[in-house]
N, C-alpha and C positions, 0 to 999 in steps of 0.2 A: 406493421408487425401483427394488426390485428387479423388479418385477411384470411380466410381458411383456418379457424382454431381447429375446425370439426376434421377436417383433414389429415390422414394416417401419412409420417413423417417418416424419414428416416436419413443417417448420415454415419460415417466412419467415426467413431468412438476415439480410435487408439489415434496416432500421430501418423502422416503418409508416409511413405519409405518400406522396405523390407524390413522386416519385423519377424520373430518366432512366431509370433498369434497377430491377431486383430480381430479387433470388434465393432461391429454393425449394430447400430442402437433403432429399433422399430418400434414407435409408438402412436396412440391413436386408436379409433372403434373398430376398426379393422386391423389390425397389427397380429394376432391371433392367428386370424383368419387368413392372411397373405401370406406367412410366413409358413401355414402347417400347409397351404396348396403346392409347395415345393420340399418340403420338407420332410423325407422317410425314416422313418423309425418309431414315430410315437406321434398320435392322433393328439394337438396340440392344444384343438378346442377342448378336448375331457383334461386337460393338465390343471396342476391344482396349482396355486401360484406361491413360489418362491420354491418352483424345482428345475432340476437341470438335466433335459434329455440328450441323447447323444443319436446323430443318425447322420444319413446321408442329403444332401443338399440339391434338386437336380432343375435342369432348364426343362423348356418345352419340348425339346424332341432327346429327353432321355437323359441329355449328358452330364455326367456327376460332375459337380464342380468343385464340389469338397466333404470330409467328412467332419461335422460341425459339431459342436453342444449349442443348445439352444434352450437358454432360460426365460422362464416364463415368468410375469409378473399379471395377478390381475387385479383392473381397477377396485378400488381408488388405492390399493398394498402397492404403490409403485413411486417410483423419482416424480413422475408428473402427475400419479394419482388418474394416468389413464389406464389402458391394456398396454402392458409393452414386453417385447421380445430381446431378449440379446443375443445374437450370433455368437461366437467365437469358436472363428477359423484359421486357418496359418495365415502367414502374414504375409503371402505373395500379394503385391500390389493387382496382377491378374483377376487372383481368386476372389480379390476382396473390391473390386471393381465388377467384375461378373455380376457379384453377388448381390451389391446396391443395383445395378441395371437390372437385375431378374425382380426384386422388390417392388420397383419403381413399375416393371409392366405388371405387375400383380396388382399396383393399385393406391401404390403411395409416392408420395411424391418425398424430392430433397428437401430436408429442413435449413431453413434461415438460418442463418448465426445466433447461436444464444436460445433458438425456439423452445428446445425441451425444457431450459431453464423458466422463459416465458410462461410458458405454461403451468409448470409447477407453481408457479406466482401466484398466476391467474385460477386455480384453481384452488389456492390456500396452503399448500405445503409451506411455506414461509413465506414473509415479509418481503419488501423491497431490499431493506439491508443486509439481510443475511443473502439472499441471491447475489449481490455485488461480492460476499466476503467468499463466494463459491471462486468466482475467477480472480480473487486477490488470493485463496488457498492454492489452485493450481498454480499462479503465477512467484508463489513466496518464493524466495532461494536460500531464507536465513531460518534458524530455531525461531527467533523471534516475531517472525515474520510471519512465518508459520503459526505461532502461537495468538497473534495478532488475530488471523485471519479465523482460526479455529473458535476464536472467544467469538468473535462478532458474527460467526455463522451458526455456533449454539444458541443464538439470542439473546443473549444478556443485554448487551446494548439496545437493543430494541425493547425489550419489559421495561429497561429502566424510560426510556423516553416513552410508551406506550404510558405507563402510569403517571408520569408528569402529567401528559396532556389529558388522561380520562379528569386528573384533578381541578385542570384548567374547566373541561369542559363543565363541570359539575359549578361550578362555579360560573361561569357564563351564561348557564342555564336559569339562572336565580334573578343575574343581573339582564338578561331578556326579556322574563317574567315583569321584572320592575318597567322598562317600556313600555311593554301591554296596558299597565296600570299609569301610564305618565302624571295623567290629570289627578290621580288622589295623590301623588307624591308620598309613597313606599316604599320602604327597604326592604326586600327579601336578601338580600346579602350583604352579611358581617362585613365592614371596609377594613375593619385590621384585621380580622379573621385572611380577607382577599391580600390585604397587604403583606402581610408574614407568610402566604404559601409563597405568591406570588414572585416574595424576598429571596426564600429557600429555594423556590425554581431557577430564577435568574442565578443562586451562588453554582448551582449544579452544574446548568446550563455552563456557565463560565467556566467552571473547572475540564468539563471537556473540550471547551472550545483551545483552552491552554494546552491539552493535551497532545493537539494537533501537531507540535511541532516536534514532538519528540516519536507521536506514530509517524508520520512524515517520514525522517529519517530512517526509522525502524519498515517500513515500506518499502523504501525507493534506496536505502543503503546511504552510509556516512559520508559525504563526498570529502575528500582530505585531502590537502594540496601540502608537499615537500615545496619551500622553499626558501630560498636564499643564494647566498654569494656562489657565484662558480668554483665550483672543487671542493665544495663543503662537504662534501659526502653524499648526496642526495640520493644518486643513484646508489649507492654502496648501501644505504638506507633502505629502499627499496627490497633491493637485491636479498640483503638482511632478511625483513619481511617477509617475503614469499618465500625463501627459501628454494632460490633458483637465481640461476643468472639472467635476469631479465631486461635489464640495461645495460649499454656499454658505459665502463669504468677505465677512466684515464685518470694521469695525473696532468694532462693537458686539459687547463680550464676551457670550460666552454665546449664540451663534448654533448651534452644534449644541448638540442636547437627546436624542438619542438617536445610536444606533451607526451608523456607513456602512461595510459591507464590499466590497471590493474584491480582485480578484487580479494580481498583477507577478512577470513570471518574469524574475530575474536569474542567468544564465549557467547555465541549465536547471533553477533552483531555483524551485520555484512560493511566491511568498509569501505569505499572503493579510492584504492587509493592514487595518486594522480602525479606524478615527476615530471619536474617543471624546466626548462632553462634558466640560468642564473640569473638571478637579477643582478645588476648596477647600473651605473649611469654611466653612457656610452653612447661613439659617434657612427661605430659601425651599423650599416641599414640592415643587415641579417638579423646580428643579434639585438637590435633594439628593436626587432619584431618577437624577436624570441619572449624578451623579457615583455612586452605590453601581451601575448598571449599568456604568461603567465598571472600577468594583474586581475585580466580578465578572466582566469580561470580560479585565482583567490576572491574575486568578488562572488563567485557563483559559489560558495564553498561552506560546510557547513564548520570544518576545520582546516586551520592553517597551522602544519609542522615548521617553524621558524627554524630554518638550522643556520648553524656558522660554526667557523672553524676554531676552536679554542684555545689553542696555539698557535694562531697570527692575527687574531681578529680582538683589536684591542676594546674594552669594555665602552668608552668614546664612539667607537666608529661602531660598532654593535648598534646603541644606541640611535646614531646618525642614523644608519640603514631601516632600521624598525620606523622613527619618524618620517622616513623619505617613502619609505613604500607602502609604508601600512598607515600609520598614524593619519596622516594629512590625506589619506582616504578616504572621506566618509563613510562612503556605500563599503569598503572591508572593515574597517575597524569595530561597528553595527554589526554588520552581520557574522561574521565569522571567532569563534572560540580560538584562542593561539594557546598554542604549546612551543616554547622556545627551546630548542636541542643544543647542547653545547657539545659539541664532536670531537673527536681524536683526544680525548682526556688519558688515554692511554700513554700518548706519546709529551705529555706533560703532567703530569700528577699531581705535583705542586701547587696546579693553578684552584684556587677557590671558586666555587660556582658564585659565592654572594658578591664576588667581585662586580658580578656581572646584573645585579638588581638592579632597580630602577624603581623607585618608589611610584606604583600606579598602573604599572607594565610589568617588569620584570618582578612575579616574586619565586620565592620557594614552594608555591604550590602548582605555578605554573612553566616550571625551568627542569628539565633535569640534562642533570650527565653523562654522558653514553662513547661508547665506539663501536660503530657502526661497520668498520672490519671485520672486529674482534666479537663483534654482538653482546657486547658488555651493555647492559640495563635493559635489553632488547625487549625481556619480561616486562621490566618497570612499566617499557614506554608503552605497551598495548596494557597493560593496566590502568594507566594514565589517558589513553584513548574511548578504553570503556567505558572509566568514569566521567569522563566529556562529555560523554552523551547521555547516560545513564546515572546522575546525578542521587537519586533514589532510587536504586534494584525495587522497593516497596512498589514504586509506580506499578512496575510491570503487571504486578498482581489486581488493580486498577483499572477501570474502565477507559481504554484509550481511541482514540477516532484515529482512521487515517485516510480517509476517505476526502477527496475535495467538496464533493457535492453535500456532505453531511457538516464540513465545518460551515461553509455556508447557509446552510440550513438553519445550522445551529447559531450562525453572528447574527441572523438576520431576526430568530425567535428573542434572541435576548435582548438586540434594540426594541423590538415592540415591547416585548415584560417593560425594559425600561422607562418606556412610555406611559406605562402603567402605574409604574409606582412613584413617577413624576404627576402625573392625573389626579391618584388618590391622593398625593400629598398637598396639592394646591384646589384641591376640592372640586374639580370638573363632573360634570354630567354625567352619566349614566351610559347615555349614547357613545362614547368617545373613550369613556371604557370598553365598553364592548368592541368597539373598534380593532382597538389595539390587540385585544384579547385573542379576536376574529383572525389577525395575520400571525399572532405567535401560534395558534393552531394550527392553519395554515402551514406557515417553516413548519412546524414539528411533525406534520402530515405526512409533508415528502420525504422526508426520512424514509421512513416503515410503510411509504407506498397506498398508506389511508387515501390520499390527495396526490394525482398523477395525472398524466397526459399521455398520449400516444408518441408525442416526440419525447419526452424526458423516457418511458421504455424502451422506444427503438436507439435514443441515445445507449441508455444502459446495457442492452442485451446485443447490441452489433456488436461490441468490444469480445464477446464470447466466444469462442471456436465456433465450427459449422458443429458439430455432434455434442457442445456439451446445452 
């Protein structure tokens, strides 16, 4: 990724396909220069930067390829803080091919994946982390996600971890000092003074590292699995939901035989929601593949909608099915949040939902009533889904990670702290402080790109489109 920085780039901006417009992203020490040699209308070297000309586009033997606007940006007033040009021509896939090939014999070559980001990096416009929060902004699909991406590209999360570590370092520096000095046996640094940042860093550290599972979801969307007895309603659930006919609905059990996924954003939470085949226990070899696809689609799950039918599904065998499929699970009953649906309450009214508690499993916080025809509590039940995952709306407002490589970062800064405050408590050396101190630097480095490598960059910036 390092190879030719000094090198004038260029690649298709907008998405491939016909389009109304498209745009050609030119940047680099030449980008000015390449782009005004084909370019009539306006002399591009005298342009002042952050204007937008309009003129005609043309090859070497004359032939106009388009009429274009072409804005001018000059270093360092630009996305990479180089010279850089933007095109924007109609969206023939032709014109907009031409136009990169007329570019490229002017004198730049295609950019890498991610390259203009790279650079931007590399030249200071931001951080490691905010660069990553560039292609998790493009890639959001939710409010939250969005919001997500926009906090951690403003920097915030990066100030806050940049001043962790400057207080590390200040301190580090003291306890060095004291090395230099071994043989007179001096302190230049406070050990509780070190112990209570130290304390305060590690509580921080940790509260993001917790953070991770609820950005996680809020990233990658609520994975939620319908299940239960065949004919319970699931698909009619579904169908509910989306607010379309999306699965076939019988009253012949056993009509779904594999998974239907779907997506529903409730109050800018993406949920993706996942209709299973029925579970029970069974000799048929179809559907006892059906139902072991669906186990294995509740163990991956971040929720599991429990439904059964509340007019023939006695409060006992409810019970039975919950311990058979869920319970005596380990890896679902761990991992996955349940909400238990009690269906077709329309068609019995009489019946009490507490019938159906279960002290430890089933309560009133985790149970509601519905008909899933008639879309009676349909509201309740995505109020009930939001709050699953969103436990404290406050959070949102909150410093949250959803980045892998950053919760890592982060598990790995707060064992060494811990190592530290194990150290200073049983009174170890000096040296071994340091140590520890040296690696939670380190983690907290990679974060914000302090501390990097040429493979952890091209790891990060290949995931990028070619033009952004």
């Amino acid at each position: 990724m390092y190879a030719n920085l000094s090198d004038t780039i260029t690649a298709l901006a907008t998405p491939q396909g016909v389009g109304a417009l498209g745009i050609i992203r030119i940047s680099g020490p030449k980008a000015i220069e390449i782009v005004d040699q084909c370019f009539f209308g306006k002399n591009l070297t005298k342009a002042e930067s952050h204007t937008v000309h309009y003129g005609k586009i043309k090859r070497e033997d004359n032939y106009i390829i388009d009429e274009c606007l072409a804005t001018v940006f000059i270093a360092p007033r630009s996305f990479t803080k180089e010279n850089s040009v933007e095109i924007t021509s109609h969206g023939s896939p032709y014109i907009l091919n031409e136009l990169l090939q007329l570019f490229i014999r002017k004198g730049a070559r295609l950019a890498n994946a991610g390259e203009f980001t790279l650079r931007a990096f590399l030249n200071g416009q931001f951080d490691l982390s905010q660069a990553e929060a560039i292609a998790d902004l493009i890639a959001s699909t939710s409010q939250s996600d969005h919001e997500l991406a926009m906090k951690q590209m403003r920097g915030g999360f990066s100030e806050e971890i940049r001043k962790l570590r400057q207080e590390l370092i200040d301190f580090a520096a003291l306890i060095e000092l004291e090395l230099d000095f071994g043989e007179e046996d001096v302190e230049f640094a406070d050990r509780q003074k070190l112990l209570d940042l130290v304390s305060k860093i590690v509580s921080i550290i940790s509260q993001l590292v917790q953070s991770f599972q609820l950005g996680n979801v809020i990233k990658n969307g609520v994975s939620t699995v319908i299940a239960g007895r065949p004919n319970a309603g699931k698909s009619t659930l579904l169908n509910a939901l989306l607010n379309e006919e999306r699965a076939l609905v019988s009253e012949i059990a056993g009509t779904t035989r594999d998974t239907i996924e779907e997506a529903i954003n409730i109050n800018g939470v993406q949920f993706r929601l996942i209709d299973t085949a029925g579970i029970r226990l069974t000799d048929d070899v179809i559907e006892k593949m059906g139902v072991d696809k669906t186990i294995e689609k509740i163990t991956q799950s971040t929720l599991v909608l429990f439904m059964f039918d509340a007019v023939t599904t006695p409060p006992e065998e409810l019970w039975k099915d919950v311990d058979t499929f869920l319970t005596q699970n380990t890896t679902i009953s761990s991992y996955s949040k349940k909400i238990f649906l009690a269906n077709k309450m329309d068609l019995n009214p009489y019946t009490k939902p507490e019938s159906f508690y279960k002290e430890g499993l089933i309560t009133k916080d985790n149970l509601l009533s519905l008909s899933a025809k008639n879309k009676m509590n349909l509201e309740a039940l995505k109020n009930m889904l939001y709050q699953s995952v969103i436990d404290n709306p406050e959070l949102l407002d909150q410093t949250i990670i959803s980045n892998n490589r950053h919760y890592e970062a982060l598990h790995k800064a707060e064992e060494s702290l811990r190592q530290v405050i194990e150290g200073l408590n049983t009174g170890i050396t000096g040296d071994f402080i340091a140590m520890d101190i040296r690696q939670a630097l380190h983690h907290l480095g990679k974060i914000t790109g302090e501390i990097h490598s040429d493979e952890l960059l091209d790891s990060i910036f290949s995931r990028f489109c070619i033009g952004k």
